[in-house]
C-alpha positions as CSV (number, residue, x, y, z in Angstrom):
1,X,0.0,0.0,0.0
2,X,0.9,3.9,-0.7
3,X,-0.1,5.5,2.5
4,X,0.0,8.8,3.4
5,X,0.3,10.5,7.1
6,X,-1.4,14.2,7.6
7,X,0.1,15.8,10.6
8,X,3.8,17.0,11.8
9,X,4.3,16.2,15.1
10,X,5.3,13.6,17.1
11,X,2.1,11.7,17.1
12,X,2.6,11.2,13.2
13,X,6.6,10.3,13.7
14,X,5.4,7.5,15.6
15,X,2.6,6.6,13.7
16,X,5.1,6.5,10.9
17,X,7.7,4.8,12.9
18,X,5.2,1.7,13.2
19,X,3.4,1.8,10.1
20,X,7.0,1.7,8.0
21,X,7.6,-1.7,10.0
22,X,4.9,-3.7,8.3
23,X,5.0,-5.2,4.9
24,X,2.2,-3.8,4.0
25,X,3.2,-0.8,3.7
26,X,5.2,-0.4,-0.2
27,X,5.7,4.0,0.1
28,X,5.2,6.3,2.8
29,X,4.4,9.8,2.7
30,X,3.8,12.3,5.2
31,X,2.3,15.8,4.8
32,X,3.8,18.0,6.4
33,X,6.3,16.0,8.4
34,X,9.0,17.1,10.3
35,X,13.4,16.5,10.6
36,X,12.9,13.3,11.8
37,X,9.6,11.9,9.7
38,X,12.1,12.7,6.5
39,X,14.0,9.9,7.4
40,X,11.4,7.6,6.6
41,X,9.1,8.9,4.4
42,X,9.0,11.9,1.7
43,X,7.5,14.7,3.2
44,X,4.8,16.6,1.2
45,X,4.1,20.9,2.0
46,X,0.6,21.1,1.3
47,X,-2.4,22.3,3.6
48,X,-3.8,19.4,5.2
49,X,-6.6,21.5,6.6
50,X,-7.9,21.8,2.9
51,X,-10.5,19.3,2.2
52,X,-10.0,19.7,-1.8
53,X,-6.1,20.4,-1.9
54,X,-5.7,17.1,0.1
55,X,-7.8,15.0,-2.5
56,X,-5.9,16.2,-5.1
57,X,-3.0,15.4,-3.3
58,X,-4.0,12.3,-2.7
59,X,-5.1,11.6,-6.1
60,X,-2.2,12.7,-7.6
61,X,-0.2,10.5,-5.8
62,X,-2.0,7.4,-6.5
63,X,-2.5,7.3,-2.3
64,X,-3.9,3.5,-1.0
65,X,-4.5,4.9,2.5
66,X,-4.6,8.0,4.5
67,X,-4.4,8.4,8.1
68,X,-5.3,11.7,9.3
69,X,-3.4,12.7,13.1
70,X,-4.3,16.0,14.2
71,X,-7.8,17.0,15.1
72,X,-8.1,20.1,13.1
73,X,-8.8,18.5,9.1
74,X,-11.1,15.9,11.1
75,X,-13.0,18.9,12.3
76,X,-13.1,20.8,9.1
77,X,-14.3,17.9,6.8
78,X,-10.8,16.6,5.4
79,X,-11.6,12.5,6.1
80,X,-15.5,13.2,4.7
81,X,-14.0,14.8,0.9
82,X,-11.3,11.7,0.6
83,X,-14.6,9.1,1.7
84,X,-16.5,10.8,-1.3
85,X,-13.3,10.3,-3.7
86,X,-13.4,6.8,-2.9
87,X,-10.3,6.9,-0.7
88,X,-9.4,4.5,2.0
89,X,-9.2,7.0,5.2
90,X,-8.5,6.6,8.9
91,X,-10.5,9.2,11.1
92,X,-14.1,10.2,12.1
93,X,-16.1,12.2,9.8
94,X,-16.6,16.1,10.6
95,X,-20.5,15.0,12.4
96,X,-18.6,12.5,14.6
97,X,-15.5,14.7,15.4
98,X,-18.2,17.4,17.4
99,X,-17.0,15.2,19.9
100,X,-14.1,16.9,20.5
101,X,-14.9,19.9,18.5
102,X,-17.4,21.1,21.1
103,X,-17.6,20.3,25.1
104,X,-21.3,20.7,25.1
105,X,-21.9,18.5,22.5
106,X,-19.8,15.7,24.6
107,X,-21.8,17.2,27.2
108,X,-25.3,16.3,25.3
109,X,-24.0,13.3,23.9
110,X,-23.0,12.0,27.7
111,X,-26.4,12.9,29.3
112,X,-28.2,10.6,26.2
113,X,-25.9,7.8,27.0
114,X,-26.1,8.8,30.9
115,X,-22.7,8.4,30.9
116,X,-21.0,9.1,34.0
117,X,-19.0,13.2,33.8
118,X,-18.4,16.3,35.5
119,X,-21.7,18.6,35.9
120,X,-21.6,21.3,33.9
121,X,-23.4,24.2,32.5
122,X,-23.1,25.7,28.8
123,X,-22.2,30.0,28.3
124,X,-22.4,32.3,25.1
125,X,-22.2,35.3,27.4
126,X,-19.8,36.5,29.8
127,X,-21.9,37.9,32.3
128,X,-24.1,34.4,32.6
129,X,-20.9,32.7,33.1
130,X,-19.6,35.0,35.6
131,X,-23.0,34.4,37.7
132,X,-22.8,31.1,37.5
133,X,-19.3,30.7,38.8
134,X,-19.9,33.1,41.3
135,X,-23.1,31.0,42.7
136,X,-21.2,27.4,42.2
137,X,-17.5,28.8,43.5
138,X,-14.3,27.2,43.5
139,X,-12.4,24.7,42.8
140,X,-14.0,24.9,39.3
141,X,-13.1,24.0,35.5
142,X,-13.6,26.5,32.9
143,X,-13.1,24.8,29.2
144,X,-13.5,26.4,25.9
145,X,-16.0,25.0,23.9
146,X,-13.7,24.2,20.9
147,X,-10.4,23.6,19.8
148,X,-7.5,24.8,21.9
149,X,-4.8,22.5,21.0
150,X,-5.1,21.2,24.2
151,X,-4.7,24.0,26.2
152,X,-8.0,25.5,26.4
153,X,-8.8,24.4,29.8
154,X,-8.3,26.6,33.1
155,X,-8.9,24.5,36.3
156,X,-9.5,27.5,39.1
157,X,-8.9,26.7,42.4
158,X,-10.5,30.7,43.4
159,X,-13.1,32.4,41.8
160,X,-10.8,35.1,41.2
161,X,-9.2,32.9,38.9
162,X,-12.4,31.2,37.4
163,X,-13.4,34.7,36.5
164,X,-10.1,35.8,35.0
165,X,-10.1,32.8,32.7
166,X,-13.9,33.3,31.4
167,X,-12.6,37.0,30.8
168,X,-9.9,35.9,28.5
169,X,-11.8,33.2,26.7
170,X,-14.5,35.2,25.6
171,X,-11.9,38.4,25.3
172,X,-9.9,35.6,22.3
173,X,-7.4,34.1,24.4
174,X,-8.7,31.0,22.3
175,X,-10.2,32.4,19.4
176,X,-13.2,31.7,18.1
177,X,-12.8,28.5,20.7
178,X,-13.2,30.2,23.5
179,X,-16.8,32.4,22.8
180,X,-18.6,29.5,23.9
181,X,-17.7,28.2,27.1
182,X,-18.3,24.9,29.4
183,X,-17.9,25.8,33.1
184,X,-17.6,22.2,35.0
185,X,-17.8,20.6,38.6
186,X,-14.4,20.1,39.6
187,X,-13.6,16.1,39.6
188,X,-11.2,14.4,42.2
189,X,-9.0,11.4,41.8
190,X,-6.7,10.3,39.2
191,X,-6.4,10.7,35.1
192,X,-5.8,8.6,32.5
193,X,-6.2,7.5,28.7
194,X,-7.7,4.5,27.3
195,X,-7.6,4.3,23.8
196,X,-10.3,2.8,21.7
197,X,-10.8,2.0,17.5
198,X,-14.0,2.2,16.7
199,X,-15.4,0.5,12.9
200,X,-19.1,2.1,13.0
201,X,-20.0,-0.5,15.0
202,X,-17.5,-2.6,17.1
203,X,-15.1,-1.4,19.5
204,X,-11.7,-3.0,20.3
205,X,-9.3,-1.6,23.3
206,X,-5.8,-0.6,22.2
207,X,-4.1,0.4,24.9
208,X,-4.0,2.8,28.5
209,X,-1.4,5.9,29.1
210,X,-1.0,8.3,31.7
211,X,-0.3,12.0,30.5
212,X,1.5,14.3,32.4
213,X,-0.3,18.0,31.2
214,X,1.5,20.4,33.8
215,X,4.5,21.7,32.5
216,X,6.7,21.5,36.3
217,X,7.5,18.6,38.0
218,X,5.2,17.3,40.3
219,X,2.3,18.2,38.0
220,X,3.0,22.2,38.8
221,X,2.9,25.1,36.7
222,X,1.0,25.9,33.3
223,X,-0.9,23.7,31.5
224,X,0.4,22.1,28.4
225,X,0.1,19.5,25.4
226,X,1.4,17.2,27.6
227,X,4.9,16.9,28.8
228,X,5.4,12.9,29.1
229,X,3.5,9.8,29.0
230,X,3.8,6.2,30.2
231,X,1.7,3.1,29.0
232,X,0.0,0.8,30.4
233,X,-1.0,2.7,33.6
234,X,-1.8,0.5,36.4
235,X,-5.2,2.0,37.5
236,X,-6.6,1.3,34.3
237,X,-6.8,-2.2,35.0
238,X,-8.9,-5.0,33.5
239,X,-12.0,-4.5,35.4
240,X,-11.6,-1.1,34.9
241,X,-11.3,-0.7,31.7
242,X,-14.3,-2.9,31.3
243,X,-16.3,-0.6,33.6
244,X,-15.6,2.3,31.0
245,X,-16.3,0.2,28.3
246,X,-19.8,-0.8,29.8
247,X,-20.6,3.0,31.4
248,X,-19.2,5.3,29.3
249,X,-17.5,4.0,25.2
250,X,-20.2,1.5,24.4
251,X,-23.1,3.9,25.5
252,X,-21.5,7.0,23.7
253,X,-21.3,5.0,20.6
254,X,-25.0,3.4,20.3
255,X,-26.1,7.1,20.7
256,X,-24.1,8.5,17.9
257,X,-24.9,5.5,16.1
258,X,-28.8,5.9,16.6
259,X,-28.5,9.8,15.9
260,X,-26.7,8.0,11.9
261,X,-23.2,9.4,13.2
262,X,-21.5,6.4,13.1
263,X,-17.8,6.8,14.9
264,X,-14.8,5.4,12.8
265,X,-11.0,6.0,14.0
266,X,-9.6,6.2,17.2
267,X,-11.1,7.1,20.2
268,X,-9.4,8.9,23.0
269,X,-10.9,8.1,26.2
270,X,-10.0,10.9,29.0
271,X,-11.1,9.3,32.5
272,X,-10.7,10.9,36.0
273,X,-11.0,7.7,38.6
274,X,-12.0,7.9,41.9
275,X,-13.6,5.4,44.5
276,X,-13.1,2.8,41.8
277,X,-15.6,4.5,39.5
278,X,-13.9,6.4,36.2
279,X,-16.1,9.3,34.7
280,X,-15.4,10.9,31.6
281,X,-13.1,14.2,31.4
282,X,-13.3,14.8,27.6
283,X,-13.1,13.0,24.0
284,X,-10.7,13.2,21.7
285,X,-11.1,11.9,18.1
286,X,-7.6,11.8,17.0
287,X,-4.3,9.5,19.3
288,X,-3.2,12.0,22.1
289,X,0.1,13.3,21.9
290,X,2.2,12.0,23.6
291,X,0.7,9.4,24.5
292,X,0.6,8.0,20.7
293,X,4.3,7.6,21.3
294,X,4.3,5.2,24.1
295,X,1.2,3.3,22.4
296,X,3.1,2.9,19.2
297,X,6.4,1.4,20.5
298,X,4.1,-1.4,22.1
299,X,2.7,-2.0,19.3
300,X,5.0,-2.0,16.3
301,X,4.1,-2.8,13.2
302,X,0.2,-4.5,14.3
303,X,-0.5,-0.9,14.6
304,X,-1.5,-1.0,10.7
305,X,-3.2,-3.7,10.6
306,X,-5.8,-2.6,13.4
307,X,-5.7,0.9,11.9
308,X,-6.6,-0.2,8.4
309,X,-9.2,-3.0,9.9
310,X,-10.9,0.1,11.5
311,X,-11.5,2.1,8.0
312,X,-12.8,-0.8,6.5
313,X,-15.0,-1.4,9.0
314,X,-13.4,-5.1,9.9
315,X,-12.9,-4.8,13.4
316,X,-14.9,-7.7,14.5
317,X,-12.5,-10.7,16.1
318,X,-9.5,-8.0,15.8
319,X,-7.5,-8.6,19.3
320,X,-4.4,-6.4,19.9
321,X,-1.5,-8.7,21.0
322,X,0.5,-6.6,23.9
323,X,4.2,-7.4,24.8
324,X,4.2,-7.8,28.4
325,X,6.5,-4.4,28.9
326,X,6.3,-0.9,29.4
327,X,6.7,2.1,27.4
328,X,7.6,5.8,28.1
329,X,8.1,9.0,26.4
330,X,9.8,12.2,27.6
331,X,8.9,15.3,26.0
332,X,11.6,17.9,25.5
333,X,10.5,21.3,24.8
334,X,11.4,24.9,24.4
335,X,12.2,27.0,27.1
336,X,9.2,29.3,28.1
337,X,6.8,26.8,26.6
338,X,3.6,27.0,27.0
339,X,4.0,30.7,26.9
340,X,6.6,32.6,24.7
341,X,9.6,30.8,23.5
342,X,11.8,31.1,20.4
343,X,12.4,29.4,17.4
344,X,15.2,28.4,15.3
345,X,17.7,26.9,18.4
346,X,20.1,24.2,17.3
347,X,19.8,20.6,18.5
348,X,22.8,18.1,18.5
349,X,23.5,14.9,19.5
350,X,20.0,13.1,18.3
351,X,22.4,11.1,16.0
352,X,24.2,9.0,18.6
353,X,20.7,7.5,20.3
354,X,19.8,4.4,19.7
355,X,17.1,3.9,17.0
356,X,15.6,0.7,17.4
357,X,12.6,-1.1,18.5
358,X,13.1,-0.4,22.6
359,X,14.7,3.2,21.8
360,X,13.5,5.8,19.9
361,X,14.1,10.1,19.7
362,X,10.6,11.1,17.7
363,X,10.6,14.5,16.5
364,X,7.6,16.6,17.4
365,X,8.7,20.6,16.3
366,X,11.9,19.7,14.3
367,X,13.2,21.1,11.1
368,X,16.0,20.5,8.9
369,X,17.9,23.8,7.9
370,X,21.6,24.7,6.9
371,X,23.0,24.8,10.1
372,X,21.3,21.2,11.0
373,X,18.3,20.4,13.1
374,X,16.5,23.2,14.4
375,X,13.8,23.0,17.0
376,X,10.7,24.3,15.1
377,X,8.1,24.3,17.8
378,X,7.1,24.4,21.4
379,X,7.4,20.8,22.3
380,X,10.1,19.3,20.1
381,X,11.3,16.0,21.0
382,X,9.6,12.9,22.7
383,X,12.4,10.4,24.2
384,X,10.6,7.1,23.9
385,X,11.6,3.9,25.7
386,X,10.2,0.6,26.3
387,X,11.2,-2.1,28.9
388,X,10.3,-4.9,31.0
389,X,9.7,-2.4,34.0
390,X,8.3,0.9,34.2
391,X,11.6,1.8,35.9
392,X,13.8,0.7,33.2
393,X,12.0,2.0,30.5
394,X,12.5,5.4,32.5
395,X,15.9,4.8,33.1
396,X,16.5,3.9,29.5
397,X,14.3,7.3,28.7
398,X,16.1,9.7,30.6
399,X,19.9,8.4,29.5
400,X,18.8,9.0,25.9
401,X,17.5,12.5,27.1
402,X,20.6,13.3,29.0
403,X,22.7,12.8,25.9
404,X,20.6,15.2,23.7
405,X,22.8,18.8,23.5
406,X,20.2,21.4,23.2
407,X,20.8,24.3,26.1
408,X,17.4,25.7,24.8
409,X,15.5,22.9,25.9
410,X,14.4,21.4,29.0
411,X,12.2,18.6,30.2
412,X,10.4,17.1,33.6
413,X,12.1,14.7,35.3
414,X,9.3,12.9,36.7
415,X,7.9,11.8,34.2
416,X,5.9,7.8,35.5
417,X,6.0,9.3,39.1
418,X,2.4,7.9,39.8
419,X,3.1,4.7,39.0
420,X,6.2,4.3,40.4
């Protein structure tokens, strides 16, 4: 098969990464790609957020298969135009991807399916908002109704701040995202990802992760796109993930199903578990990043054989068959990420790591240039390790990491620290 990858980041290097181990796949191409995608498979500029310019990509190419990463061409119709030209595609259609499109819509969708989230309450206004927070107080969530690339959450532990963060949203801090809030009740225990491919109409588990969102050790400090990631995560265990299955996927999907939005792709779970009972935090429609990264070196080359099973709607009797080990990812990113940091910085070292099936340096914001790699983004690198332990796939992580000269960079060095 001729695939093609849409996305840049790390999610789509280790997409990649897996996809070039199977047979299956004859050529791959990535649009846009990044420094380290180019070293295993021709990278494409075009605007992958362009329904028509991507079929004609496609087209033009003679593309099999593509499998769309990033949220954004999900949302604006990109997987429903290469459907209609008769082209094999990975990814929800722009109905189904509401789900992460728009909180309230989760939010509708989860009441219909009374599956088990935060209470919440749904704001076009300012003022309305303000009241309410003022009436429910603090701790409280405040989320921007659409995309935010991840970041359009404020969890307020005042009113003060609750305020200042509906303020901002509906001032453009988000864009058109944030004019259009959900304010939520603020849930206790523990997060995680489970990860779920989804044919239309049967559902097979692919894997658990924990994120790590703050940017400071310790889960301190801003908010980000996540900072590290570890897989499997030990409170998503069997009967667990069974329970979410039963309370919260399976529901979600008959009521998309029954409303003739069928779900097809991946389906990114986010839980917070307390008491033994998970409730949902949010949808994604797309592998998170980075917790692709640790799912993808478990799985190797299987990965495209589930993922192409789940576009053609062949899911039935699929079972995923898991290495008893552990993965982790370290992500290495910019100084003054989230906020204001520069681009253009000079990254060495990357070419002594090891690059093989239990070691692997993705590139998330790289880009090749005359004076060598440059780091191209906020978060940059992902340090990904498997081993038998948690611990040594740390261990293994963190010597890669400490071999990486970059002085521009800098990265948690917790990353696991639940678990372990």
């Amino acid at each position: 098969m001729k695939i093609l990858i849409l996305g840049g980041g790390g999610r789509e290097h280790a997409l990649a990464w897996a996809i070039k181990q199977n047979p299956k796949c004859d050529e791959l191409l990535c649009a846009p790609g990044n420094g380290g995608i180019a070293d295993i498979a021709t990278c494409h500029s075009i605007d992958i957020e362009n329904p028509k310019e991507v079929v004609q990509f496609a087209k033009a190419q003679s593309i099999d298969f593509v499998i769309i990463g990033p949220e954004a061409p999900l949302v604006l119709g990109v997987s429903d135009a290469l459907r209609a030209a008769d082209i094999l595609t990975f990814g929800p259609s722009q109905a189904a991807a509401k789900l992460e499109a728009s909180k309230n819509f989760t939010k509708e969708v989860c009441t219909k399916a009374k599956a088990p989230t935060a209470a919440y309450a749904y704001f076009t206004d300012v003022k309305s908002a303000k009241e309410y927070i003022q009436t429910q107080g603090a701790p409280i969530v405040i989320k921007a109704d659409g995309l935010a690339a991840g970041k359009g959450v404020v969890v307020a532990m005042d009113v003060k701040t609750a305020l200042n963060a509906v303020e901002n949203m509906f001032v453009g801090d988000f864009g058109a995202a944030g004019r259009k809030v959900v304010v939520e009740e603020f849930m206790k225990g523990e997060e995680a990802s489970f990860f779920v491919l989804c044919d239309g109409l049967n559902a097979v588990p692919i894997g658990t992760a924990q994120d790590h969102k703050r940017v400071g050790n310790g889960d301190t400090g801003a908010n980000t796109g996540g900072m590290g990631a570890y897989s499997p995560t030990p409170i998503l265990d069997h009967a667990m993930v069974q329970k979410t299955l039963d309370q919260i996927v399976i529901p979600t999907l008959k009521v998309l199903n029954d409303s003739k939005t069928p779900y097809q792709g991946v389906l990114y779970v986010g839980l917070m578990i307390k008491d033994n009972q998970p409730r949902l935090v949010e949808y994604n429609v797309r592998f998170g990043d980075p917790e692709c990264q640790v799912l993808m070196m478990r799985l190797g080359a299987q990965a495209l054989d589930l993922i192409e099973a789940t576009a053609r709607g062949m899911l039935e009797g699929e079972k995923v068959n898991w290495a008893d080990d552990h993965a982790i990812t370290v992500v290495m990113a910019a100084k003054g990420y989230p906020d204001t940091y520069q681009k253009g910085s000079v990254i060495s070292g990357l070419e002594a790591l090891p690059k093989d099936a239990k070691n692997m340096c993705f590139h998330a914001g790289t880009k090749a240039s005359d004076v060598g790699l440059t780091a191209n983004g906020g978060r940059v690198l992902n340090i990904t390790a498997r081993g038998d332990s948690l611990k040594e796939a740390r261990d293994r992580a963190y010597a890669m990491a400490d071999q990486v000269d970059w002085p521009e960079g800098f990265y948690r060095t917790d990353i696991g620290w639940r678990a372990l």
